[in-house]
C-alpha positions in Angstrom: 109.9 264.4 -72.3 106.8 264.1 -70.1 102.9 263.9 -70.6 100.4 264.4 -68.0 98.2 262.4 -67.0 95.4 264.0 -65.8 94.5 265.4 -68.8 94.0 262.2 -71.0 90.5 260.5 -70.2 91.8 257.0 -71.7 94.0 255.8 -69.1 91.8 256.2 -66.7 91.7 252.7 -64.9 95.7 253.0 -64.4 95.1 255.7 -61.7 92.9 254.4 -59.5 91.5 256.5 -56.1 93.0 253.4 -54.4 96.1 253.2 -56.3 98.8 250.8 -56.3 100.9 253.3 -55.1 150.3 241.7 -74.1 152.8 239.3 -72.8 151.9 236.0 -72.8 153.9 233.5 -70.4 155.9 231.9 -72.7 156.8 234.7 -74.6 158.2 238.0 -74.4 157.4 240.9 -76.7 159.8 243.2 -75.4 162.4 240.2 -76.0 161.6 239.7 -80.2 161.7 243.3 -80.1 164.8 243.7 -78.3 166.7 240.7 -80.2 165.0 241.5 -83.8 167.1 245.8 -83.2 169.9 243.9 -82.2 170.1 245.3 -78.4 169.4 241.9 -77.4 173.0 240.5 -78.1 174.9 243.1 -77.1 177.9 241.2 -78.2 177.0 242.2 -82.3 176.2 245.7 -81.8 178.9 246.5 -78.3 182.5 246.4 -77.8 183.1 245.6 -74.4 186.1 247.0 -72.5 187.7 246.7 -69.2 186.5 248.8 -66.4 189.0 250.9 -64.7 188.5 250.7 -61.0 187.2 254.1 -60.6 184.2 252.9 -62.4 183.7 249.7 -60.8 181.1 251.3 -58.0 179.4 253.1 -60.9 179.1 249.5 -62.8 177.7 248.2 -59.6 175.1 250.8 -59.2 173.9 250.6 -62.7 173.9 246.5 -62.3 171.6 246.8 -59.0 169.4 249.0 -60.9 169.4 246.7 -63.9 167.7 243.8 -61.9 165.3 246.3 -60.3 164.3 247.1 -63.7 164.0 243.3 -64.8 162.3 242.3 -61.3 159.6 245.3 -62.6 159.2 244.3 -66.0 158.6 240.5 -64.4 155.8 241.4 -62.3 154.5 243.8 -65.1 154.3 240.8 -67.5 152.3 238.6 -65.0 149.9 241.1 -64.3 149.5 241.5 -68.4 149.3 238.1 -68.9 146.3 237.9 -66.5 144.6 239.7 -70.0 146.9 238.4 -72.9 146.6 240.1 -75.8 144.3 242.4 -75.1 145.1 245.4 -77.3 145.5 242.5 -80.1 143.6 242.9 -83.5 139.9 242.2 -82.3 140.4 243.3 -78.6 138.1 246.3 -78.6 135.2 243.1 -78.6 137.0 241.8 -75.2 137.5 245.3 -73.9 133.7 246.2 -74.2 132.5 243.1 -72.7 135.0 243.8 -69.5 133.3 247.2 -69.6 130.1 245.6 -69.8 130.7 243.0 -66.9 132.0 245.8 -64.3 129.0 247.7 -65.3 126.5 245.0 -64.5 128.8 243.8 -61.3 128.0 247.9 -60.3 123.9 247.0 -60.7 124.4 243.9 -59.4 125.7 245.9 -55.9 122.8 248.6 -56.0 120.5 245.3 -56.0 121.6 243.7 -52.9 120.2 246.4 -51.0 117.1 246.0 -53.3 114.6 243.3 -53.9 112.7 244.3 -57.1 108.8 243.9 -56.3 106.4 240.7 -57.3 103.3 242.3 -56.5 101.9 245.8 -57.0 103.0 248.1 -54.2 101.2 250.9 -52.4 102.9 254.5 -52.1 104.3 254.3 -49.1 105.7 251.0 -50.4 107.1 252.8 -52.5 108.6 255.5 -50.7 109.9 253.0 -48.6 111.8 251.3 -51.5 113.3 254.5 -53.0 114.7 255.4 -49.3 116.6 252.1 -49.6 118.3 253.2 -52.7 121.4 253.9 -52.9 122.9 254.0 -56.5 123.6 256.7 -58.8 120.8 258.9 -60.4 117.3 258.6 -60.5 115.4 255.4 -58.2 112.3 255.7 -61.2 115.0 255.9 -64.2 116.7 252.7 -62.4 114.2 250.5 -61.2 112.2 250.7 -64.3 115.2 249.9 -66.3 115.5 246.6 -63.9 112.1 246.0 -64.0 111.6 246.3 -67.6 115.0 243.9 -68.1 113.6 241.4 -65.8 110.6 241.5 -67.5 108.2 242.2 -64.4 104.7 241.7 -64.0 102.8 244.7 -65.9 101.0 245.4 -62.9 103.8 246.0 -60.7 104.9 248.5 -63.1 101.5 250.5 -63.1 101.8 250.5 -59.9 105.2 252.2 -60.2 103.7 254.7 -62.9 100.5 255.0 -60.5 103.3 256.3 -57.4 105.2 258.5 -60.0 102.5 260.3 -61.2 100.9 261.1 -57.9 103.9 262.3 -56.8 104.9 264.7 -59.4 101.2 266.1 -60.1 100.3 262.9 -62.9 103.7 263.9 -64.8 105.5 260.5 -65.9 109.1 260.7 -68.1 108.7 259.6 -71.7 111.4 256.7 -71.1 109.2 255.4 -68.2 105.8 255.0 -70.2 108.3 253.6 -73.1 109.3 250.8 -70.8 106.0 250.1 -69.4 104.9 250.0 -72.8 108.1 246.9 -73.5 106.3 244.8 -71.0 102.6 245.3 -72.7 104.0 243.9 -75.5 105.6 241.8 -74.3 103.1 240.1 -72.2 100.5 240.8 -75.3 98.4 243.1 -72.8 96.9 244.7 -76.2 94.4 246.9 -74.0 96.7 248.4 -72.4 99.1 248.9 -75.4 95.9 250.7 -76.7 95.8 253.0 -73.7 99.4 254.1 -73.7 99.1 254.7 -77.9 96.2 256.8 -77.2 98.5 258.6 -74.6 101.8 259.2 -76.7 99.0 260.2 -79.9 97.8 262.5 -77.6 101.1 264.0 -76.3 103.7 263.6 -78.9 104.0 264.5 -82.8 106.4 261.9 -83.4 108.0 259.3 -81.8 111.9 257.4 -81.7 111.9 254.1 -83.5 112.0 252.4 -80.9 108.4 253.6 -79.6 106.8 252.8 -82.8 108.4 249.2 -82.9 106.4 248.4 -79.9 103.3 250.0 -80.8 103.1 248.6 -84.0 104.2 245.0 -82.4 101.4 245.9 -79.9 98.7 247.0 -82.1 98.7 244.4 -84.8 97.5 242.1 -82.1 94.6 244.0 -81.5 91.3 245.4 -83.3 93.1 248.6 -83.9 95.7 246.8 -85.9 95.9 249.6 -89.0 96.2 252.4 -86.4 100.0 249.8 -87.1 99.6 250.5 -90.5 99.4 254.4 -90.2 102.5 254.4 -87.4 104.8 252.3 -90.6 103.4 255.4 -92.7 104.5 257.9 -90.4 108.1 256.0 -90.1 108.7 256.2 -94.0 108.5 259.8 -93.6 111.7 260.1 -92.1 113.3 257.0 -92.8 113.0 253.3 -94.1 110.8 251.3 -92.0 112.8 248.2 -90.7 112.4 244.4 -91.4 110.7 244.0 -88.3 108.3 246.5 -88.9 107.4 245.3 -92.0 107.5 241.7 -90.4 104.9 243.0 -87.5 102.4 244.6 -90.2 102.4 241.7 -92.6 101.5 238.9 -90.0 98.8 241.9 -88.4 97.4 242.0 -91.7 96.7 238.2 -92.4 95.8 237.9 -88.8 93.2 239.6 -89.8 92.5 238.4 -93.0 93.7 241.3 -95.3 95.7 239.7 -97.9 95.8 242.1 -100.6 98.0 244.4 -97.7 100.1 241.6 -96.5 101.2 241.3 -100.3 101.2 244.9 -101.1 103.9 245.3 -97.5 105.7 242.4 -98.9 106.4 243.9 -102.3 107.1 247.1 -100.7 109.7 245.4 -98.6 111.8 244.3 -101.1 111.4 247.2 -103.5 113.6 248.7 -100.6 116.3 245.8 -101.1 115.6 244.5 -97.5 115.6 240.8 -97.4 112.2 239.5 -95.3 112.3 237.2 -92.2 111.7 233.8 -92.6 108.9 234.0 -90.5 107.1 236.8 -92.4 107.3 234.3 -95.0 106.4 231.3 -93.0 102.9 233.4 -92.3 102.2 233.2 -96.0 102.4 229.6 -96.0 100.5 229.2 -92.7 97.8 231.9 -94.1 97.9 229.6 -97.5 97.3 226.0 -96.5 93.8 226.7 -95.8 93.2 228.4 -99.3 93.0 227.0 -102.6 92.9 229.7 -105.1 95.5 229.5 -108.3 96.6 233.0 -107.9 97.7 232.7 -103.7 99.4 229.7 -104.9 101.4 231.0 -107.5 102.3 233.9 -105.1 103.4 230.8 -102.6 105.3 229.6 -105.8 107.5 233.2 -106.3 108.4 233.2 -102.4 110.0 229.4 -103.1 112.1 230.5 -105.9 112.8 233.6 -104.0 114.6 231.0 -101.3 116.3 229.4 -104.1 117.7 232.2 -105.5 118.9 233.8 -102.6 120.3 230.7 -101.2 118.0 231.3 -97.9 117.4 227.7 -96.1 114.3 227.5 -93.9 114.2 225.9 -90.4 112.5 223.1 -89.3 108.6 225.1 -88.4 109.4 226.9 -91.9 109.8 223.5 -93.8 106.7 222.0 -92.0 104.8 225.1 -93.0 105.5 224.6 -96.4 105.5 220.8 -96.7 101.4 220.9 -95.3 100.8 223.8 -97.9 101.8 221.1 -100.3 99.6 218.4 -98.9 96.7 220.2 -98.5 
């Protein structure tokens, strides 16, 4: 998916006319096997005879190839035992994190020719950088990805959408703007989480979960914090919202001071059987110690026997929390 750019008048300041363009060592499977059929001792299961001596250059054939075979199975077991047991019960863990580990030694290899940007580059900077690549697929697809897992500057990234979209007539991908949008929120740039909501309204219907995590984790932040509210609305359409979601929306609403919807999300929350954070309950308390009204309190009251009976412990902050609301 894809939006243009040029069409949507509230993103205008991020293109600029100057833009910043199995055998272990000890023991042997094969042997338990061999010794629990009873091939091992041949003695039980074979009666030996004599050789005539027409056979004895057959027998020496067959006893030349017999220590070719064991010198093979020697070398095979130290190169298993390099990986014991690794098609054990439990391996498939092991085997993904091998898979995992060659994949990032591959990235690791496309970086060396690569220094991912600190500041804001220009286009030819740009198309400088992208001539020095020399992985597999799409330079935009892969230095976002880095840039977005090194959690770059949000600048540098503009600049990166700012080259894109100049290039390719103010068309950027879908998963590019989705990562640009990761390190908004992540840096708690709430304007500009505003500006790429008011992009992906404009463009898209509906979005994957993982869009409207962000946008909801962006927006609460900001003034347009039930434009969060209306995104969790458009989630239950299609599914359950998650915990986090529900986490996100709570703590926007009594940032804000709504505490009739920070209750109402709560109770909605575990009407779906979904057990909350600790920290969506810590908020509560925070919200609380400041207030001294009988009914807040005895909501306060429920969420402590709600611990109890679910046998949930809070941390250190979480006790603190609740310990001032006591002394207040």
């Amino acid at each position: 998916m894809s939006f243009c750019l040029s069409s949507i008048r509230s993103f205008p300041k991020l293109w600029k006319s100057k833009p910043y363009l199995g055998l272990g060592p000890e023991h042997s499977y094969l042997s338990l096997f061999l010794t629990d059929c009873g091939i091992w001792n041949q003695q039980k299961w074979f009666s030996l005879k004599t050789m005539s001596p027409q056979n004895t250059k057959a027998m020496n054939i067959l006893a030349a190839k017999a220590r070719f075979v064991k010198k093979g199975d020697e070398d095979s077991t130290k190169r298993i035992s390099s990986h014991p047991h690794l098609f054990a019960a439990g391996a498939a863990r092991k085997r993904a994190e091998m898979t995992a580990h060659s994949e990032d030694h591959t990235l690791l290899l496309e970086r060396k020719n690569i220094q991912l940007p600190t500041k804001p580059l220009n286009s030819e900077e740009w198309d400088k950088l992208e001539k020095e690549y020399t992985g597999k697929g799409s330079f935009e697809k892969w230095i976002s990805a880095q840039m977005s897992q090194q959690n770059s500057s949000v600048d540098v990234v503009k600049s990166l959408l700012t080259w894109v979209a100049a290039k390719n007539s103010g068309i950027v991908s879908y998963d590019l703007l989705v990562k640009y949008l990761h390190l908004c929120v992540f840096y708690k740039q709430t304007s500009e989480v505003i500006d790429v909501y008011e992009i992906m309204k404009a463009r898209y219907k509906s979005l994957e979960s993982g869009a409207y995590t962000l946008l909801i984790r962006g927006l609460v932040q900001s003034d347009k914090w039930r434009e969060a509210l209306q995104l969790l609305e458009d989630i239950k359409k299609v599914m359950t919202p998650s915990v986090r979601n529900y986490n996100d929306c709570i703590q926007g609403a009594l940032l804000h001071q709504d505490v009739n919807i920070a209750w109402n999300l709560y109770q909605e929350l575990l009407s779906h059987k979904l057990t909350p954070m600790l920290e969506t309950l810590k908020a509560f308390f925070d919200f609380g110690k400041d207030i001294k009204n009988d009914h807040y309190s005895n909501k306060l009251l429920d969420i402590l026997l709600y611990l109890r009976n679910n046998q949930l412990y809070p941390g250190e902050s979480f006790a603190y929390s609740i310990k001032t609301w006591f002394e207040r």
